[in-house]
C-alpha positions as CSV (number, residue, x, y, z in Angstrom):
1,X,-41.7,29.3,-0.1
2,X,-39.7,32.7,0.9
3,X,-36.4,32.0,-0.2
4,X,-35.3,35.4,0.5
5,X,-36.6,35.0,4.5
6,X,-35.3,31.4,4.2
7,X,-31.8,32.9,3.0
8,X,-32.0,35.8,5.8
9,X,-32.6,33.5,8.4
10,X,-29.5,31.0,8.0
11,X,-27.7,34.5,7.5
12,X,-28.6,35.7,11.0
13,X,-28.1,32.4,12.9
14,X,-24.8,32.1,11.6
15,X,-23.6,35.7,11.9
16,X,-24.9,35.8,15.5
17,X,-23.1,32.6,16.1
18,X,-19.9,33.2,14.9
19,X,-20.0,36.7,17.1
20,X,-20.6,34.9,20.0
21,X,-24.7,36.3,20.7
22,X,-26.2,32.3,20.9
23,X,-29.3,33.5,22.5
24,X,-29.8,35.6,19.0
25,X,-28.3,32.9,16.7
26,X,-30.6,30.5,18.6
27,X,-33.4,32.8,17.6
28,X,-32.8,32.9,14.4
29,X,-32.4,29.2,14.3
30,X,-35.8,28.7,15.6
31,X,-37.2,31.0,12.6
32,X,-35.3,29.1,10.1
33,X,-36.6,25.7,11.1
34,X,-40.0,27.3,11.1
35,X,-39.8,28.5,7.5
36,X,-38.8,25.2,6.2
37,X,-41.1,23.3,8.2
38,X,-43.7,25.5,6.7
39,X,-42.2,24.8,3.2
40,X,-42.2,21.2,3.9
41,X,-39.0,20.9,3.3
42,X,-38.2,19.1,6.7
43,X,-40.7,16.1,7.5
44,X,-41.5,14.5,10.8
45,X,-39.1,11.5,11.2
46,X,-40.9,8.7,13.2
47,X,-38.7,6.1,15.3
């Protein structure tokens, strides 16, 4: 796991957010979700 990329990418999203860019925060949402998927940090939830 790349905590460093991890940490970058919750950095971004928020930043962007907060500045009003949500097509970059949203971005940079999708990365961080990929990095902990990859981590397997978040699992699949089954209903």
């Amino acid at each position: 796991m790349d905590r460093s990329e991890i940490n970058r990418a919750l950095a971004k999203a928020m930043a962007y957010k907060q500045c009003g860019k949500d097509a970059e925060a949203n971005e940079w949402a999708r990365t961080l979700v990929e990095l902990l998927e990859c981590s397997d940090i978040l699992a699949t939830v089954e209903a």
